[in-house]
C-alpha positions as CSV (number, residue, x, y, z in Angstrom):
1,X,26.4,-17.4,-8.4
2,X,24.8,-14.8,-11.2
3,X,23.2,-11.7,-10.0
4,X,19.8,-13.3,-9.7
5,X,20.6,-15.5,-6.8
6,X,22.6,-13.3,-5.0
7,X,19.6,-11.2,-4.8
8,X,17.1,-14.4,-4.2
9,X,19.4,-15.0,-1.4
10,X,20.1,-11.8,0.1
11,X,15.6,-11.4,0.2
12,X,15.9,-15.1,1.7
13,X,19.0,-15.2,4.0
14,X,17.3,-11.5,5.6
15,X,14.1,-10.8,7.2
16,X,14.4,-7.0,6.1
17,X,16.3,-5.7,3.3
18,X,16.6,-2.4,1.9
19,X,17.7,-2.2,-1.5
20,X,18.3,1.7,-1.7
21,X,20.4,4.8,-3.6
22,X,23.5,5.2,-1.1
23,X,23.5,4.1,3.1
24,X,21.1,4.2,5.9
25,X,23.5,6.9,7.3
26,X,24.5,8.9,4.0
27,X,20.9,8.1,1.9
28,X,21.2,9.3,-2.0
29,X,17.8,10.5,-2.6
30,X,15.0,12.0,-1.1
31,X,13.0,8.4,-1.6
32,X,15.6,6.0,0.5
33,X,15.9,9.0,3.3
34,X,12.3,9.0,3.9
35,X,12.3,5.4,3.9
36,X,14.9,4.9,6.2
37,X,13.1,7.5,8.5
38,X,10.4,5.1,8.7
39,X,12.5,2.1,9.5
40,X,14.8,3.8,11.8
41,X,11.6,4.7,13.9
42,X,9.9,1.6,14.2
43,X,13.3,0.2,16.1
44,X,14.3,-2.9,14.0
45,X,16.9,-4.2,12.7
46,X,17.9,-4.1,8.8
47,X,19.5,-5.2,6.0
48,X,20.5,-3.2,3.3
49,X,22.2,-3.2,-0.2
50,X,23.4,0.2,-1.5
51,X,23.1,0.2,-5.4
52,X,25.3,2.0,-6.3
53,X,27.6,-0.6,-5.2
54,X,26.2,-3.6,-7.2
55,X,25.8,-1.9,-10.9
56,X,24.3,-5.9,-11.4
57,X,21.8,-5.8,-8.7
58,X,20.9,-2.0,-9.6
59,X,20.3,-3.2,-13.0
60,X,18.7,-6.6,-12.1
61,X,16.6,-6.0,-9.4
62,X,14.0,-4.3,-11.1
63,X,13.5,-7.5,-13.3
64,X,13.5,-9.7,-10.0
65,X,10.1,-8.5,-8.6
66,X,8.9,-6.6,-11.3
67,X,9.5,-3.1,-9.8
68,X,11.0,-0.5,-11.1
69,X,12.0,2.1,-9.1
70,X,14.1,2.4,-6.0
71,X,13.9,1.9,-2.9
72,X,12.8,-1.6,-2.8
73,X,11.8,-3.1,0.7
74,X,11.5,-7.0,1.2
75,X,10.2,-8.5,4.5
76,X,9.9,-12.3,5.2
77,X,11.2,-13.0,1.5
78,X,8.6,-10.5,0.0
79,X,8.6,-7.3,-2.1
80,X,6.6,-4.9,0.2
81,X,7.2,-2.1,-2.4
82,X,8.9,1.4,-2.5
83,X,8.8,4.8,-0.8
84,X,5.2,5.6,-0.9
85,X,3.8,2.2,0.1
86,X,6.3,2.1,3.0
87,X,5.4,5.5,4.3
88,X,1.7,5.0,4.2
89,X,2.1,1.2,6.3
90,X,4.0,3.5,8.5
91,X,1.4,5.9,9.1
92,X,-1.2,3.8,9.4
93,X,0.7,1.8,12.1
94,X,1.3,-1.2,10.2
95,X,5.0,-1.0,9.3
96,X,5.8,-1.2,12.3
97,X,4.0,-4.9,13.1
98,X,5.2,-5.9,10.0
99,X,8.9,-5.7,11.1
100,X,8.5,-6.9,14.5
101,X,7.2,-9.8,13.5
102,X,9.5,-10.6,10.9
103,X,12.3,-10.0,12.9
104,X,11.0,-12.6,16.0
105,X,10.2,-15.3,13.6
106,X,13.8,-15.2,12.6
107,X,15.0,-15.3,16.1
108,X,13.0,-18.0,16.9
109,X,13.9,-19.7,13.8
């Protein structure tokens, strides 16, 4: 399988999926931390792909969903977006619908 459908499958095969520098417990830069802040306190669930780990997928996913920094966050199949965008649905009280409902479609699925 080349790099492309791994990652087409990874967005697919999880409701949420972080694609960040280092672990939700040991984050690599200041971006992923604050973006694991915000989905550690909305309560749900996650996937996530450390990049320094795949040196295809770090190189590659930029190219998948035309974005090109990281983090990247997916829900339901779809690039939300990175750091900033994240944080503000999370302010705003969105983020945290968002998930939910992501995450109880796949259960009921």
């Amino acid at each position: 399988m080349d790099v492309l459908e791994r990652i087409k499958q990874q967005v697919t095969d999880n409701p949420i999926i972080l694609y960040m520098k280092g672990t939700p417990d040991f984050p690599q830069c200041g971006f992923s931390a604050r973006t694991v802040q915000a989905l550690n306190a909305c309560g749900v669930e996650y996937a996530y792909v450390n990049i320094y780990e795949d040196e295809e997928v770090y190189r590659t996913l930029p190219k998948f969903a035309n974005w090109p920094t990281f983090p990247q966050l997916y829900v339901k199949g779809e690039l939300v977006g990175g750091c900033d965008i994240t944080l503000d649905l999370f302010q705003a009280g969105e983020l945290k619908k968002m998930l939910e409902e992501a995450v109880s479609k796949k259960q009921a699925a």
